[in-house]
C-alpha positions in Angstrom: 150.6 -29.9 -119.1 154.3 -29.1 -120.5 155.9 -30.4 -117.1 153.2 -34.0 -117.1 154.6 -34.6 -120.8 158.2 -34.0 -120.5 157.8 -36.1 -117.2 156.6 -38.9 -119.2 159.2 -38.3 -121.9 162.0 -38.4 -119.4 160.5 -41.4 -117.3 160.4 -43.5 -120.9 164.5 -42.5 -121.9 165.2 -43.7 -118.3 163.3 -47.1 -118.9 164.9 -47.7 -122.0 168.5 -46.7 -120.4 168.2 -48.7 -117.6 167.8 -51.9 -119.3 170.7 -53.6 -117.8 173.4 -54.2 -120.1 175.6 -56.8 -120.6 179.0 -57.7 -121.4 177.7 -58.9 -125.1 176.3 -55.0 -125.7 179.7 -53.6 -124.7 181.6 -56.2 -127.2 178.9 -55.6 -129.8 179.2 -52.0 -129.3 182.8 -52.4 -129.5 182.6 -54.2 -132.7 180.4 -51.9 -134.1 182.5 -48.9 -133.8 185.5 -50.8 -135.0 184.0 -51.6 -138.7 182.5 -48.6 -138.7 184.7 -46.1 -141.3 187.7 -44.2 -139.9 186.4 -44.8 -136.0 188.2 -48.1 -136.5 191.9 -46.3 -136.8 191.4 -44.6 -133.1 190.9 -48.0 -131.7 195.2 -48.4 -132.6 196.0 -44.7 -132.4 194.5 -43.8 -128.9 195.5 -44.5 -125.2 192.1 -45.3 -124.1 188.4 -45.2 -124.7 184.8 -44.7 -123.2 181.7 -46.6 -124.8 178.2 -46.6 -124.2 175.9 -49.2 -125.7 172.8 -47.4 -124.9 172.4 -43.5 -124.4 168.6 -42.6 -123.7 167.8 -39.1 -124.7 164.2 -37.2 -124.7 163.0 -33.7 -124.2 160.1 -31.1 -125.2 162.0 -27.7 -124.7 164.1 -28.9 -121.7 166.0 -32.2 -122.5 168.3 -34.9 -120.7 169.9 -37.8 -121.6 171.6 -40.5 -119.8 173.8 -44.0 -120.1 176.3 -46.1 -118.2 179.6 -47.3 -119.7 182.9 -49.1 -119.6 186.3 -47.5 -119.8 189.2 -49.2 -121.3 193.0 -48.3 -120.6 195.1 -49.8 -123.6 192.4 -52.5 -124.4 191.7 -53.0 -120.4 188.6 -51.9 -118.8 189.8 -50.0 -115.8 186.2 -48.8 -114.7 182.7 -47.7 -115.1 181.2 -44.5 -116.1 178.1 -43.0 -116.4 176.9 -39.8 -118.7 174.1 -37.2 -117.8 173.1 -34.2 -120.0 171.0 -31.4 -119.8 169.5 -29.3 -123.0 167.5 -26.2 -123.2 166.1 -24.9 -126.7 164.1 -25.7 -129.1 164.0 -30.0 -129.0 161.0 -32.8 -129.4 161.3 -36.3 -129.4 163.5 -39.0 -127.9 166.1 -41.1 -128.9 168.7 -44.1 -128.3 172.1 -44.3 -129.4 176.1 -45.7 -128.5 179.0 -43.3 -128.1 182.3 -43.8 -127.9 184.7 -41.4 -126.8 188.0 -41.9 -127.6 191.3 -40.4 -125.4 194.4 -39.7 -127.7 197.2 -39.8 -124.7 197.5 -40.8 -120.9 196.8 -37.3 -120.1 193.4 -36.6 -121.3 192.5 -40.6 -120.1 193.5 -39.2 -116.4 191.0 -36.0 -117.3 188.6 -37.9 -117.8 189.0 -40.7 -115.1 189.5 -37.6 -112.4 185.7 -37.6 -111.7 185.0 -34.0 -113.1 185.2 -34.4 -116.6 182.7 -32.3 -118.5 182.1 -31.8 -122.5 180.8 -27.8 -122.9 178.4 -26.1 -125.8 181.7 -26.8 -128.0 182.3 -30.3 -128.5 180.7 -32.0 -130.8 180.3 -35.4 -132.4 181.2 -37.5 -135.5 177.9 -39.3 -136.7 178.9 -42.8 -137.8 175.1 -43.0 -139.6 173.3 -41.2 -142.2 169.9 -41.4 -142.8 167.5 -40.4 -145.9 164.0 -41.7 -147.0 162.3 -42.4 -150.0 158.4 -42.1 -150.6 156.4 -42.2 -153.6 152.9 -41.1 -153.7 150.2 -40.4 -156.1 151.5 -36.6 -156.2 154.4 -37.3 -157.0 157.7 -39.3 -155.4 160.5 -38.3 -153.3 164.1 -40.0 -153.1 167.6 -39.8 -150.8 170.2 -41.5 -150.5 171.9 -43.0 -147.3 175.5 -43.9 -146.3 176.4 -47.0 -144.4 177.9 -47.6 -141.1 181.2 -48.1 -143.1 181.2 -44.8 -145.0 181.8 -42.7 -142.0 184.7 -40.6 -142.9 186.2 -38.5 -139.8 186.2 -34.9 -140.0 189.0 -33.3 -138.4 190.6 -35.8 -135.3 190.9 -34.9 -131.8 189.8 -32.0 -130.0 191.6 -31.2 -126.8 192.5 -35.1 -126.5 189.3 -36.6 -127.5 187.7 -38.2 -130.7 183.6 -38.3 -130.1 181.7 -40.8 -132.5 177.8 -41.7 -132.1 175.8 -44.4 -134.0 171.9 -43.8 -133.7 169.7 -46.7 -133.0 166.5 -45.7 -133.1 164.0 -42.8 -132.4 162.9 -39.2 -133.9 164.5 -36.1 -132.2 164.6 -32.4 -133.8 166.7 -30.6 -131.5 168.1 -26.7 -132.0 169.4 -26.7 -128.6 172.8 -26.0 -126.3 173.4 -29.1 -124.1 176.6 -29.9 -122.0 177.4 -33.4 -121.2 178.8 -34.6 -117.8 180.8 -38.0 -117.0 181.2 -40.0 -113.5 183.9 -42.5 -113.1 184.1 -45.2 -110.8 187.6 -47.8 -111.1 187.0 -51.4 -111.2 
């Protein structure tokens, strides 16, 4: 039962993944991330960049994720890449979101671009988003408060050459989980 519904899980991230994208969701995606808070001041400070309009991500105990993206060389793109991940722990749910990773120096752009480039347990992301709700019921109401895409404020800067920033577009996911992300690159 476990393995039909995390089947279906998986088989619905791919779907929405796999929508083809187009150059419009890599310059919206681009845009986005540059009027988004302090993400904006690595587009002028960093040799080079990875984005991903669309990451699809799903899992019930064992996760995965996957999306295919553009990589830009000094405002160039020089390539394609794609991004798979595997989780174990404690997850449920699915959802879609962009990532952009950004490459402070030539060095950890040829890292990256050398076909084995792999983030461990340890990296971690900047959230651009944050989310709250409000409810009011006959028992009694609940309130919290939300920051916009342009309050993102960067905590800390690049760790071993690279600056991670996400932006979720949509789903529910609880995940207590380890997860390591892997990258293929392909030159235009």
């Amino acid at each position: 039962m476990k393995k039909t519904v995390f089947a279906y899980v998986l088989f619905a991230v791919l779907v929405l993944v796999n929508a083809a994208a187009h150059a419009d969701d890599y310059a919206d995606t681009i845009s986005l991330f540059r009027n988004a808070g302090q993400s904006n001041w690595y587009f002028n400070h960093s040799y080079g960049y990875a984005v991903f309009p669309t990451i699809g991500k799903g899992g019930i105990g064992v996760g995965g994720a996957y999306g295919k993206g553009r990589v830009y060389a000094r405002g160039k793109h020089v390539g394609d890449t794609s991004m798979t991940q595997l989780s174990i722990g404690f997850q449920l749910g699915g959802q879609g979101y962009s990532e952009i990773i950004f490459f402070k120096d030539q060095r950890a752009f040829d890292e990256f671009t050398s076909g084995n480039f792999e983030f461990g347990a340890d990296a971690s992301a900047v959230a651009i988003t944050a989310a709250a709700s409000a409810s009011a019921k006959t028992t009694g109401a609940t309130a919290g408060a939300s920051g916009g895409k342009k309050d993102a404020k960067t905590a800390g800067g690049y760790h071993k050459g690279t600056a991670v920033f996400t932006i979720v577009k949509g789903g529910l996911m609880y995940e207590a989980a380890i997860s390591g992300q892997k990258f293929a690159y392909h030159p235009k």
